[in-house]
Backbone bond lengths (Angstrom), bond angles and torsions (degrees), N, CA, C in turn:
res aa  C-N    CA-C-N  psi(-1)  N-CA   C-N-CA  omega(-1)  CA-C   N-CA-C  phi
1 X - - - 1.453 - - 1.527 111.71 -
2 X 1.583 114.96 -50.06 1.210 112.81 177.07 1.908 116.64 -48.35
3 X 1.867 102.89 -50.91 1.561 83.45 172.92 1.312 128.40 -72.64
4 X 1.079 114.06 -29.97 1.572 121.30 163.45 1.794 108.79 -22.41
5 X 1.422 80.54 -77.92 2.121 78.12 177.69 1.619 127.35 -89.81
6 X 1.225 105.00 31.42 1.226 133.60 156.75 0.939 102.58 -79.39
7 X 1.389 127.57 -104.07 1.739 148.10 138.60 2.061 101.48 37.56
8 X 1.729 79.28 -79.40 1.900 105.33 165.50 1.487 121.85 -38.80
9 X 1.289 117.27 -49.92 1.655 116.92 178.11 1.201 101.06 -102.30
10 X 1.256 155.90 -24.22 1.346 132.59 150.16 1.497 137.99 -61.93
11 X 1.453 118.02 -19.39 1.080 136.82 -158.92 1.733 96.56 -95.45
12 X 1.650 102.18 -43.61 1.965 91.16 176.77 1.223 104.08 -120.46
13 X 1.529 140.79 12.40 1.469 144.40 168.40 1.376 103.74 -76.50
14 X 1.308 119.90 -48.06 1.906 115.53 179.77 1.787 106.98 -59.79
15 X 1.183 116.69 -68.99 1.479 124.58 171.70 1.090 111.58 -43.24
16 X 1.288 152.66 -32.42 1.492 165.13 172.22 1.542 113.03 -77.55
17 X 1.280 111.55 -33.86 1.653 114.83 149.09 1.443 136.29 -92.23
18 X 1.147 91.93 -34.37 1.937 95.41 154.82 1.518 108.09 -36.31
19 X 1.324 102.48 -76.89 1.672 129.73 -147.20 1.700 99.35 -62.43
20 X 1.541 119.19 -46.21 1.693 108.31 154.05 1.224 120.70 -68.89
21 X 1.155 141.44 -47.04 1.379 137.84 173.99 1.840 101.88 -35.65
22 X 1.456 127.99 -50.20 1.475 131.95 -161.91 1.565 88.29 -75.95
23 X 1.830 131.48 -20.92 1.402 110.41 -162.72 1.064 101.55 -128.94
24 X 1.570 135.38 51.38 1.534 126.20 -169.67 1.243 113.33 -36.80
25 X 1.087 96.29 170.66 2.099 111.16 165.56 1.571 99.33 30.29
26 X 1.294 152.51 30.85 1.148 153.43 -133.97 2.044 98.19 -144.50
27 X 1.387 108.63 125.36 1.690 92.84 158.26 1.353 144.24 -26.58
28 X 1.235 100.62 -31.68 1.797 119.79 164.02 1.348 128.90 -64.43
29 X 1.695 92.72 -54.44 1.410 112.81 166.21 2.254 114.81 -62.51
30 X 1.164 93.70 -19.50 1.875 98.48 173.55 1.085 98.69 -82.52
31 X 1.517 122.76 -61.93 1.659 121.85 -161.57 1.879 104.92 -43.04
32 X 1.660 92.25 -45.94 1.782 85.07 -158.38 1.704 115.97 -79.57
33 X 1.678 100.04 -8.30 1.373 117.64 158.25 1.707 117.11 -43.58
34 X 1.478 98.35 -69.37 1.467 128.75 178.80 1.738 101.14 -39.11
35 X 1.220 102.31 -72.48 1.276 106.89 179.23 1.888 125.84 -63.21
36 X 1.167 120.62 -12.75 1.229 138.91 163.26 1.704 115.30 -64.93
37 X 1.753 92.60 -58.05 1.594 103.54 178.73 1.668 109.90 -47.87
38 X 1.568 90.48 -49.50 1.895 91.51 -156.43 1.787 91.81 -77.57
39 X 0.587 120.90 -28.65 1.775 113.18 173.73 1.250 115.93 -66.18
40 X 1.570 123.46 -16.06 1.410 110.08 177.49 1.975 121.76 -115.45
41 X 1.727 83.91 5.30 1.447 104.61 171.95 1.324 109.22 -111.49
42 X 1.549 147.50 -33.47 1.123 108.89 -163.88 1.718 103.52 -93.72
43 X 1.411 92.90 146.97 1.787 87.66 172.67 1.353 134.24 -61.04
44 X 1.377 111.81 144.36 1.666 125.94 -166.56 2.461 92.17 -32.65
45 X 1.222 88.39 -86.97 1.229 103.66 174.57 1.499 121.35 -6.56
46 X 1.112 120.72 -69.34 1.467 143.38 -155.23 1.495 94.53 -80.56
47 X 1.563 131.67 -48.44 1.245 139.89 171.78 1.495 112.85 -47.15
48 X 1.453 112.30 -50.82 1.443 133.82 -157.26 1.985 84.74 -81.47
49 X 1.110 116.24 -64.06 1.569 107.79 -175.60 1.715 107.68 -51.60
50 X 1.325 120.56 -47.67 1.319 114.17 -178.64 2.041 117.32 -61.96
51 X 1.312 96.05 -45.99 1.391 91.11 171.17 1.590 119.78 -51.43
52 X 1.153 102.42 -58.58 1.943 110.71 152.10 1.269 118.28 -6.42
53 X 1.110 100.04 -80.81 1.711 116.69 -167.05 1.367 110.70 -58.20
54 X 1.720 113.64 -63.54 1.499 126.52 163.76 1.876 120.35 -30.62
55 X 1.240 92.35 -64.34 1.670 99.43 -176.28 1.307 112.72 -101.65
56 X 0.993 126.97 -6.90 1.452 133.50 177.86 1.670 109.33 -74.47
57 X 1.402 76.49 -82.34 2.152 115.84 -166.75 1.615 112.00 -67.98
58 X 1.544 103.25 -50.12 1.455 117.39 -155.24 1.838 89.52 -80.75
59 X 1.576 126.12 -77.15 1.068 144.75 -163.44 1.762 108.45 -83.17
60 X 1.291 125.29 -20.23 1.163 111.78 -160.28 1.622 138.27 66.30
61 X 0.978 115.47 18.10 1.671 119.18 -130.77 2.289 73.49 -103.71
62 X 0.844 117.46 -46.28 1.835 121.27 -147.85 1.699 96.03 -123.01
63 X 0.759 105.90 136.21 1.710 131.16 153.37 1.914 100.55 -48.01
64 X 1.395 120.63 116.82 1.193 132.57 170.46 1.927 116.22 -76.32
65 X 1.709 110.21 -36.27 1.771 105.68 -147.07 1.749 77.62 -153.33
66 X 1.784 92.87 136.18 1.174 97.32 165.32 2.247 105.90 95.74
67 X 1.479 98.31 157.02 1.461 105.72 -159.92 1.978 105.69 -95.92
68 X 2.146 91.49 -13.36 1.731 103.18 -166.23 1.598 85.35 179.49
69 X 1.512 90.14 159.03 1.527 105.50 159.60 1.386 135.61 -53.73
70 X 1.192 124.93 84.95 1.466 109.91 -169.05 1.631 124.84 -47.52
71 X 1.479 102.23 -14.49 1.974 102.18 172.63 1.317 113.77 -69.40
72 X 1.310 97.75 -10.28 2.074 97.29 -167.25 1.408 96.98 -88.06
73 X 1.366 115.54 166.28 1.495 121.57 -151.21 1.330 91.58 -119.52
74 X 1.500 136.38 77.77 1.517 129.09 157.67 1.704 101.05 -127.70
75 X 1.373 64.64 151.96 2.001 97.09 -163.63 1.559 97.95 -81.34
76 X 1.164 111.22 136.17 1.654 121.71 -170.16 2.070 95.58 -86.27
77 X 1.071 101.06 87.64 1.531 99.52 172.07 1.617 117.96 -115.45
78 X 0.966 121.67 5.40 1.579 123.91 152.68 1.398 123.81 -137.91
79 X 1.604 113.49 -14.35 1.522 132.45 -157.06 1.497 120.26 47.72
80 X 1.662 108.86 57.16 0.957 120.69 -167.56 1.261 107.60 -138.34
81 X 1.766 122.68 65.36 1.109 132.31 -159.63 1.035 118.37 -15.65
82 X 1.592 121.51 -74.89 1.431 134.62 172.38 1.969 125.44 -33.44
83 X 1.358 102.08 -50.95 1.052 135.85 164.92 1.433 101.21 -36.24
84 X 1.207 121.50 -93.13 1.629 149.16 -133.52 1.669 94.89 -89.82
85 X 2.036 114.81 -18.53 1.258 107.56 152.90 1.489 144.67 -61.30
86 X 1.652 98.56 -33.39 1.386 122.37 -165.96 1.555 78.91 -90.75
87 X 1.089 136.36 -62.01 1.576 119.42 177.60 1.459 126.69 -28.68
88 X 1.097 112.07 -29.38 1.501 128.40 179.80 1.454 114.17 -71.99
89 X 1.664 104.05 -27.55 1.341 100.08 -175.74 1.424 112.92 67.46
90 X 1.367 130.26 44.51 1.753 120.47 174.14 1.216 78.89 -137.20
91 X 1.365 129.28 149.74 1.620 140.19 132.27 1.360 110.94 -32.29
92 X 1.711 119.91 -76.99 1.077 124.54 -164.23 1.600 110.77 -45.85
93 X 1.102 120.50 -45.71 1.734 110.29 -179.59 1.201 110.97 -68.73
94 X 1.665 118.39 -27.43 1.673 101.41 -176.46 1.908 97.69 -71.23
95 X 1.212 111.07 -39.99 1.991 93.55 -175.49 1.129 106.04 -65.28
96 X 1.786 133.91 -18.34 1.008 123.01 -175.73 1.680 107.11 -42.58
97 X 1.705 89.66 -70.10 1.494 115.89 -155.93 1.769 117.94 -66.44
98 X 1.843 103.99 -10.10 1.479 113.99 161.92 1.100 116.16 -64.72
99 X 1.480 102.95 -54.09 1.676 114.15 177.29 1.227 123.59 -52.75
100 X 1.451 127.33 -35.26 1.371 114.83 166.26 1.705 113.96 -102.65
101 X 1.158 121.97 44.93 1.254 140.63 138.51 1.438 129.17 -111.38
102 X 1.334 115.70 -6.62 1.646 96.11 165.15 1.605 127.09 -63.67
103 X 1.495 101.31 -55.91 1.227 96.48 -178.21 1.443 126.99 -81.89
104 X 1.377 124.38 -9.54 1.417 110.51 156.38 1.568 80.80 -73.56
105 X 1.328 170.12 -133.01 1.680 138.98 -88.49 1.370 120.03 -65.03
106 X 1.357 124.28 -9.38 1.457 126.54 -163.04 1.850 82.73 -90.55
107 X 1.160 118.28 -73.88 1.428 122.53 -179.65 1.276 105.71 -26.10
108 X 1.782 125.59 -57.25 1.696 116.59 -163.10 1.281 103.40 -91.40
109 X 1.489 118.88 -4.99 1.715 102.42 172.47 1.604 125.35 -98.20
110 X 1.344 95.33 7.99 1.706 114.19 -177.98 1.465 105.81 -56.98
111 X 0.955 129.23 -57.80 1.301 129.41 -164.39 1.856 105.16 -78.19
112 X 1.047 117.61 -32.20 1.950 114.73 168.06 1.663 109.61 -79.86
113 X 1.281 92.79 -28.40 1.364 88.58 170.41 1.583 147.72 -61.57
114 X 1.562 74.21 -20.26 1.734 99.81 164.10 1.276 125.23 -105.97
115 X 1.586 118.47 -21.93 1.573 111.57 158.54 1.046 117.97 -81.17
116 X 1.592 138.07 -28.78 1.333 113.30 143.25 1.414 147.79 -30.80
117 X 1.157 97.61 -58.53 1.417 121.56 175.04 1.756 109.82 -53.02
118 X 1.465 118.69 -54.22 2.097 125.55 162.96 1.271 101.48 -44.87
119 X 1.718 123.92 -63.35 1.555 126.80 -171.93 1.651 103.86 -39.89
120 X 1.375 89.71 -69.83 1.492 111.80 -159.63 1.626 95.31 -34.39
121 X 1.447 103.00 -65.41 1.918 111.95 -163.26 1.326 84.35 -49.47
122 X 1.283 122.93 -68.06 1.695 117.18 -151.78 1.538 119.68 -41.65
123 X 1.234 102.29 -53.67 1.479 122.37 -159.23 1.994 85.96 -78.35
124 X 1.009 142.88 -25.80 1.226 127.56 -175.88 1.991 104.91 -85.06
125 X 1.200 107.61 -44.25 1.334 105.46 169.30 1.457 115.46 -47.52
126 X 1.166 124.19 -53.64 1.445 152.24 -160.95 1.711 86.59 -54.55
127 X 1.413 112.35 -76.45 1.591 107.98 -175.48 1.133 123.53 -80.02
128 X 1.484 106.95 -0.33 2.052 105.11 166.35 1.808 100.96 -67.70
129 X 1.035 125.78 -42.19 1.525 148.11 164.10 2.125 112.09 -22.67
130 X 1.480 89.53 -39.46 1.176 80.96 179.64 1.400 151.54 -113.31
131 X 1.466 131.77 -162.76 1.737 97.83 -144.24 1.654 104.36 -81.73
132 X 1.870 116.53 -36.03 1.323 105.21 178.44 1.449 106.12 -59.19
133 X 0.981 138.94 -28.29 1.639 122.88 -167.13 1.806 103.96 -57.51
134 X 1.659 97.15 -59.52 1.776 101.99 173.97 1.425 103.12 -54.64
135 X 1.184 137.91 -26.96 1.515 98.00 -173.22 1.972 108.49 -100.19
136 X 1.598 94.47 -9.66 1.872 89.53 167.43 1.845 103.71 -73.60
137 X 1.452 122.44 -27.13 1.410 104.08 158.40 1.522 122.70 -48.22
138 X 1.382 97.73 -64.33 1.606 100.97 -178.01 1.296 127.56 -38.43
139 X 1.118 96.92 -38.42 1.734 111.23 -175.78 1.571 104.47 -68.89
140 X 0.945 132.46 -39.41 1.547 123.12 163.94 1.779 108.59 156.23
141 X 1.234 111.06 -20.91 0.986 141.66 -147.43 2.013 86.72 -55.28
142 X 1.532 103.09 144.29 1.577 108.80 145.77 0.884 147.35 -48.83
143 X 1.256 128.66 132.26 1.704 117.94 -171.74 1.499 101.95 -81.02
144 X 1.141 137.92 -2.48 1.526 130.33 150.94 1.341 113.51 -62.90
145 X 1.487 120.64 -45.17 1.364 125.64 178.26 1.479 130.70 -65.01
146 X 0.901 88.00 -35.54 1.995 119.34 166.05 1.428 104.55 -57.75
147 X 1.382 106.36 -68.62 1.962 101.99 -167.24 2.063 104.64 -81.95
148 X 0.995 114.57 -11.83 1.462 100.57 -178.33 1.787 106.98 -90.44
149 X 1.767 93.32 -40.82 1.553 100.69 171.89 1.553 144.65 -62.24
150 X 1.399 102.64 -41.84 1.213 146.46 -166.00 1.355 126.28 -99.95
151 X 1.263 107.32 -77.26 1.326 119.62 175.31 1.956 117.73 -75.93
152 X 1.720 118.76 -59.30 1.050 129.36 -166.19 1.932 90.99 -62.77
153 X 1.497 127.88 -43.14 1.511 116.45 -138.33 2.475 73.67 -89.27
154 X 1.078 116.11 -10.36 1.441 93.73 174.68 1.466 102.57 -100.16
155 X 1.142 132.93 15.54 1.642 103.79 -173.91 1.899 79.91 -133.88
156 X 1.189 136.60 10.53 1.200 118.62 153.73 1.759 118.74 -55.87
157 X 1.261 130.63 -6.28 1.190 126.56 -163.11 1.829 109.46 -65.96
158 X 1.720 91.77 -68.31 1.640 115.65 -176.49 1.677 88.93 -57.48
159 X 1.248 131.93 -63.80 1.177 126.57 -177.72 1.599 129.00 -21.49
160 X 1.584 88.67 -55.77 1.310 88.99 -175.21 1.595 110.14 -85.72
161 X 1.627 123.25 -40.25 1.329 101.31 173.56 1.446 139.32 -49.16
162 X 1.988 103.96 -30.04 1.540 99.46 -179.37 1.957 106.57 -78.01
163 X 1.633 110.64 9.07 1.708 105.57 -179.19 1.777 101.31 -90.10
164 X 1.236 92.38 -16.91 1.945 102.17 179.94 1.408 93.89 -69.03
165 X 1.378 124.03 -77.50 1.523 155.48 173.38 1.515 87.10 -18.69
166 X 0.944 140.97 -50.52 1.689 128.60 -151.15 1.795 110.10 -104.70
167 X 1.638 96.34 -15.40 1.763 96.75 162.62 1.696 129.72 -49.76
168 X 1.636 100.10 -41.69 1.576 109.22 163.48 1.740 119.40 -82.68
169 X 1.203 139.79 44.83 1.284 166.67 -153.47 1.281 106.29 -161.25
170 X 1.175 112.68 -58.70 1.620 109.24 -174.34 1.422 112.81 -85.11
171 X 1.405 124.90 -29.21 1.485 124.37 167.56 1.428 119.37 -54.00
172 X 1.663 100.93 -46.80 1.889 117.23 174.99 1.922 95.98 -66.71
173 X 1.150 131.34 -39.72 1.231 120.08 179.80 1.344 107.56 -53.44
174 X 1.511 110.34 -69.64 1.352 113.71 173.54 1.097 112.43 15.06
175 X 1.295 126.26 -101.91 1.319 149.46 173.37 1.179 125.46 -4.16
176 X 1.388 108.41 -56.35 1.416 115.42 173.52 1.640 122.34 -72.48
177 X 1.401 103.33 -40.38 1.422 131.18 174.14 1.690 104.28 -43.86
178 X 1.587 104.72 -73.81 1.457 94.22 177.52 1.179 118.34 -69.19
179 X 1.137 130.41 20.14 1.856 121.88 177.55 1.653 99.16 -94.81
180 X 1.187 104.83 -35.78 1.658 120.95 -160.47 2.107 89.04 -71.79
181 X 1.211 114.57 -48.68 1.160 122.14 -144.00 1.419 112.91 -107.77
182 X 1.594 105.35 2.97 1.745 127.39 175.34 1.202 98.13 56.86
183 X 1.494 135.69 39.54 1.652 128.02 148.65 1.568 111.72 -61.53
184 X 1.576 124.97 161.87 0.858 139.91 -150.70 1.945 91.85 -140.78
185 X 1.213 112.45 49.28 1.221 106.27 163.88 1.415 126.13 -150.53
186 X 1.170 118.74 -158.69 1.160 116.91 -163.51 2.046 127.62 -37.89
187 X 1.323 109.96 -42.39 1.270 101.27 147.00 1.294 155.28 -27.17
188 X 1.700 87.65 -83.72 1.785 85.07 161.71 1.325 123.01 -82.12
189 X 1.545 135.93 21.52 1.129 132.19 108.89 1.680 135.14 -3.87
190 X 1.643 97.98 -84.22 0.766 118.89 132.43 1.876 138.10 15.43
191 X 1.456 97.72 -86.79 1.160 106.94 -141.64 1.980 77.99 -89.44
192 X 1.626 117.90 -30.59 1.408 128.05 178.20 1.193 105.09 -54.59
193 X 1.431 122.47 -66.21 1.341 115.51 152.20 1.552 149.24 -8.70
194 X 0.961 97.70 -79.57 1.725 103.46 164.97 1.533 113.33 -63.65
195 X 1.655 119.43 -22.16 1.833 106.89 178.30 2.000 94.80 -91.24
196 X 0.816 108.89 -25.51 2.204 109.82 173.21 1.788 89.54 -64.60
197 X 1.298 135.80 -45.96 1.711 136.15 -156.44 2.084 99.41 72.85
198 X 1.725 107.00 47.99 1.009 92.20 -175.76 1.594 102.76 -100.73
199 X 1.358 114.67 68.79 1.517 109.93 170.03 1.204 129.81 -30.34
200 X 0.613 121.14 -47.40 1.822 109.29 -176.80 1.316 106.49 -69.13
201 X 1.237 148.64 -47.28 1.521 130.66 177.31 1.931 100.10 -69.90
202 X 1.075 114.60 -15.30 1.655 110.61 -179.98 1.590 92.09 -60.52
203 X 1.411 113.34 -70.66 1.818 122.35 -171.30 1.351 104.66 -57.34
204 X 1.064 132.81 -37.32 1.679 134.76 -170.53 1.330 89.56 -61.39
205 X 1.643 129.55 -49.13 1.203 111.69 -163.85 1.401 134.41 -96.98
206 X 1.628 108.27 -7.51 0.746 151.96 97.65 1.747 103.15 11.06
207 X 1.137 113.40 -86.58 1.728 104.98 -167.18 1.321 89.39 -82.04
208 X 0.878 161.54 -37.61 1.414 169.79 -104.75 2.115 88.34 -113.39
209 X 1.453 104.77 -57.46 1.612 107.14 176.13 1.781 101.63 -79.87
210 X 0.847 143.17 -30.05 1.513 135.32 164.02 1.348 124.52 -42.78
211 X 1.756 110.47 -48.74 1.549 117.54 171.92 1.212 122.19 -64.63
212 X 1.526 121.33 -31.76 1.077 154.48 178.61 1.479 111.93 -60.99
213 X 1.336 113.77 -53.51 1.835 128.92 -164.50 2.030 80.48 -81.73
214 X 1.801 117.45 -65.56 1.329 128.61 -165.21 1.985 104.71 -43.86
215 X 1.410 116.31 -33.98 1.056 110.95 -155.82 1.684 115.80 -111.60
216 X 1.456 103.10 -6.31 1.737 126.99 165.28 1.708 99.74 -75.35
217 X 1.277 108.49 -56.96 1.677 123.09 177.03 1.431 106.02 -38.99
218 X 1.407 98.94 -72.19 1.932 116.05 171.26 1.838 112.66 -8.92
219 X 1.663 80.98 -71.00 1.694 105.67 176.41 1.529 105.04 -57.92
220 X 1.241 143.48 -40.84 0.921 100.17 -166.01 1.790 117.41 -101.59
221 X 1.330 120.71 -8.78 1.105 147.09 132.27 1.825 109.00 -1.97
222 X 1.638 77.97 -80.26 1.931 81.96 167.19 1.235 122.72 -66.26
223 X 1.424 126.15 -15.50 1.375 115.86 -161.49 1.421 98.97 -87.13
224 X 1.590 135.33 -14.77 1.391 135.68 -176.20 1.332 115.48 -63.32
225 X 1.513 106.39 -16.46 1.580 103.07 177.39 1.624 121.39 -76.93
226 X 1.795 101.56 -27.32 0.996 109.65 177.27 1.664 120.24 -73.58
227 X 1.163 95.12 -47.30 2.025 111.81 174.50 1.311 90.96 -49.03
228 X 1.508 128.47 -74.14 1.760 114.94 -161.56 1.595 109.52 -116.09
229 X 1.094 106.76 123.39 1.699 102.11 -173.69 1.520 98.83 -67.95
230 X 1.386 122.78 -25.39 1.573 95.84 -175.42 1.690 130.90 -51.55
231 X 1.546 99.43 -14.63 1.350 111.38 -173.12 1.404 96.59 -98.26
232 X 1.421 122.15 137.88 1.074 167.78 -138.00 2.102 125.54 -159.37
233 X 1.506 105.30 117.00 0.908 102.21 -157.80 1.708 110.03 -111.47
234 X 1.362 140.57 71.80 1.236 140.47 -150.12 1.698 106.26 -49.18
């Protein structure tokens, strides 16, 4: 679930800041405001029940509870819905097990989805601003060439650290996410946990999301060398 809405706020938070960043102060630039705001205010919960109801209850359209169909015949060999579908080798179980992962990811990526999306705009305005960019215009250059060359390979930096930054957000979402959405993992774990007072799997998991948040960070830490060669790692 967590990559799922990973996937989810990276996949339309960059494009969603691009696309205002190219239209400041612009209707475009409001809409994706609008849509930024309400993604980083309404709670995980309340989102996740409304999507429910809408696509679930109201339309039928999505799977509400649960990771897959329990009538379908796949063998639990990693407990990794998605996973243990494509193991199966059927189509039908792998859409099963997509289908009841969108909307628990749309719900837990709401809120990165919108600090991505502020970063993203900011940090692209920020280096349209500056002087090599105007003079790779001047020079003749494309404005495709400009924002993929120029502009996009310097403002990946902030980008990518606040996508590290939002891995420990979505793990703490977790939690709530699968309660709303009757997953059977590590969350409501979790949440069983703390109503038993079984501390020690609370802290186990507990460190278990620490290594997790410490070692996504790690990665991306290293990955700055790759984004800008000026950085250099002795």
């Amino acid at each position: 679930m967590t990559v799922g809405a990973l996937i989810f706020a990276i996949g339309l938070g960059i494009p969603l800041g691009r696309l205002a960043a190219r239209h400041p102060n612009s209707w475009i630039d409001g809409v994706v405001t609008v849509i930024s705001l309400f993604g980083i205010s309404i709670p995980i919960f309340v989102l996740g029940y409304t999507l429910a109801f809408v696509f679930g209850v109201q339309l039928h359209l999505l799977p509400t509870l649960g990771q897959s169909n329990p009538r379908l015949d796949v063998q639990a060999v990693t407990n990794f819905a998605v996973i243990d579908a494509m193991l199966s080798g059927s189509l039908g179980n792998v859409l099963d097990a997509l289908s009841h992962l969108i909307l628990p990811s749309i719900a837990l990526g709401s809120i990165p989805l919108a600090v991505i999306t502020r970063i993203t705009r900011a940090s692209v305005i920020d280096v349209s601003n500056e002087d090599y960019v105007r003079t790779a215009r001047a020079k003749g250059l494309t404005e495709r060439r400009v924002d993929n060359r120029h502009i996009m390979r310097n403002a990946w930096l902030p980008v990518t650290t606040v996508i590290g930054l939002q891995v420990g957000s979505l793990l703490g979402g977790a939690v709530l996410t699968e309660t709303v959405f009757g997953w059977n993992g590590v969350g409501s774990w979790v949440v069983s946990s703390i109503q038993n007072h079984d501390y020690i799997v609370v802290q186990s998991l507990i460190l278990i999301f620490a290594t997790i948040f410490l070692t996504v960070n790690l990665i991306v830490d290293l990955g700055y060398a790759f984004l800008n060669p000026r950085i250099r790692y002795g």
